[in-house]
C-alpha positions in Angstrom: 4.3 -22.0 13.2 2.5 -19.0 14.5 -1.2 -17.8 13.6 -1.1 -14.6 12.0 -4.3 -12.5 10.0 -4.2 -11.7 6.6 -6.7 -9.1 4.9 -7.7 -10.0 1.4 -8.9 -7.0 -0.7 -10.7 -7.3 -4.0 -11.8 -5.0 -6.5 -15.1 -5.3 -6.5 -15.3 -4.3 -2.6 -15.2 -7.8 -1.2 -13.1 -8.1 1.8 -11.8 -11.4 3.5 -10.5 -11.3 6.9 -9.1 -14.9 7.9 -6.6 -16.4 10.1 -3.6 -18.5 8.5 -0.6 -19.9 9.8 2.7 -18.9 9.6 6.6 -20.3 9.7 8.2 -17.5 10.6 11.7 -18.8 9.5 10.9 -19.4 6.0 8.0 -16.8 5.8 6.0 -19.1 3.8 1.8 -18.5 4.6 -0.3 -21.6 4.7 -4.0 -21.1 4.0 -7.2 -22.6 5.4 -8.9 -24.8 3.0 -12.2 -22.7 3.0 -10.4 -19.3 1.6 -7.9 -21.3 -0.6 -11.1 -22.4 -2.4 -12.6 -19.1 -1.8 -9.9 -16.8 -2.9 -9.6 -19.4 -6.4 -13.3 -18.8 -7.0 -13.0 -14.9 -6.6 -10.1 -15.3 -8.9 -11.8 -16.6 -11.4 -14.4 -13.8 -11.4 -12.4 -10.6 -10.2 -8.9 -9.2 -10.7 -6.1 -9.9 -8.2 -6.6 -8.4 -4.8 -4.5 -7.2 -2.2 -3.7 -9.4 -0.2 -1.8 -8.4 3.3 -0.7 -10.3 6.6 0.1 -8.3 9.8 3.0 -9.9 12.2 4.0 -8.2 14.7 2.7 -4.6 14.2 3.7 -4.5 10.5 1.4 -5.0 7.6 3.5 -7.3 4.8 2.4 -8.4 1.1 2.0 -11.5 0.8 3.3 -12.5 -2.9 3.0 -16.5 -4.6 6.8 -17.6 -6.0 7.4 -19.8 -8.4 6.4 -23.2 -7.1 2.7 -21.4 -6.1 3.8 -21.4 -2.3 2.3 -18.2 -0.7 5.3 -16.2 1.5 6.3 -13.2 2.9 9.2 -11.3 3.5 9.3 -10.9 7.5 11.3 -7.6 8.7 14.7 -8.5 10.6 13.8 -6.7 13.7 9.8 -5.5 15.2 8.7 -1.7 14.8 10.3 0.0 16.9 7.6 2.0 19.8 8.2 5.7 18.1 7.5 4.3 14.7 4.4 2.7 15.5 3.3 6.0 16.8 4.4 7.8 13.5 2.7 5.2 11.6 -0.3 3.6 13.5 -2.3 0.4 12.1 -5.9 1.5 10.8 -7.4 0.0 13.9 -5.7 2.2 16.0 -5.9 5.7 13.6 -9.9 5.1 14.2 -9.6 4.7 18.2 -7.4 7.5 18.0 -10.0 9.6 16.5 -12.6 7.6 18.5 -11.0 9.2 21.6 -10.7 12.5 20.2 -14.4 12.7 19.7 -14.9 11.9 23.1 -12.5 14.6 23.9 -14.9 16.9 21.7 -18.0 16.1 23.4 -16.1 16.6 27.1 -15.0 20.2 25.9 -19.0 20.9 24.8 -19.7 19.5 28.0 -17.2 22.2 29.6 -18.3 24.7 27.5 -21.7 25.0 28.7 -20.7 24.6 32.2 -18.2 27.6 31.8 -20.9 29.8 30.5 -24.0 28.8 32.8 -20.7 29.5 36.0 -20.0 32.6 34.9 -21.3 35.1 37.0 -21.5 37.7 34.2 -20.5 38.3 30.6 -17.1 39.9 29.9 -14.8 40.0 27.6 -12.6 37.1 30.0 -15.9 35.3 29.7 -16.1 35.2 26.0 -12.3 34.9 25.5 -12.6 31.6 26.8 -16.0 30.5 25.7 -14.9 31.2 22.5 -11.5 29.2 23.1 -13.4 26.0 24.0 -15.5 26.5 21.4 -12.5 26.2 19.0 -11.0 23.5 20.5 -14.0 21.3 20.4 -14.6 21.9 16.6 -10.9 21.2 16.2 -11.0 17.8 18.1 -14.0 17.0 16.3 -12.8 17.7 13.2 -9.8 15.9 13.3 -11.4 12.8 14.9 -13.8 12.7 12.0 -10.8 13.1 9.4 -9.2 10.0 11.5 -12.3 8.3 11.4 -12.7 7.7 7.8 -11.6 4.3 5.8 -8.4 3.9 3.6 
């Protein structure tokens, strides 16, 4: 048994975050009592969520078979280290654009320095004000695009 974290999504906005345990042979999900009895009230009231575990890097559905046992279908072998760059967790999309803010606010930072250094204004001067100037709306652009929810 191993402790994974499943991410219950409902409808209506409402969303569970919650440890549960996890045989990774069989695949089968046990829950805690408290959002067993949880997730049955909420069912009663709201459509059926989305309901995901992530093991090992990789976000799986978790489905209910015939007999009501929650499982899931675990991949044969972990993502590999150039897929997990292609396809990075949500977590990890908003420190990436965490970082690139940062990056944004070092280039202003760099910016202003450039042009209070230089000893006058010509057109090398302006070239590359006008280059970091770029770059940090670019950074922060994209950061802010990284930033925002799925």
């Amino acid at each position: 048994m191993k402790l994974a974290e499943v991410k219950v999504e409902y409808t209506g906005g409402t969303t569970i975050t919650e440890r549960v345990t996890l045989d990774p042979e069989t695949g089968q999900v046990h829950l805690p009592p408290r959002l067993h009895a949880l997730m049955q009230t909420m069912d009663e009231n709201e459509c059926s969520p989305s309901f995901v575990l992530e093991y090992n890097g990789s976000r799986l559905p978790v489905t209910m078979d015939s007999s009501g046992l929650r499982k899931v279908v675990i991949p044969l072998e972990p993502r590999s280290g150039f897929r997990q760059v292609l396809d990075p967790t949500k977590d990890q999309r908003q420190q990436n654009a965490r970082y690139l803010h940062t990056l944004s606010a070092a280039s202003v930072g760099g910016l202003v320095g450039y042009v209070h250094a230089a000893s006058s204004l010509d057109f090398t001067t302006a070239a590359g004000t006008g280059i970091l100037a770029v770059v940090a709306i670019l950074l922060w652009y994209v950061g802010f695009v990284g930033m925002k929810g799925d």
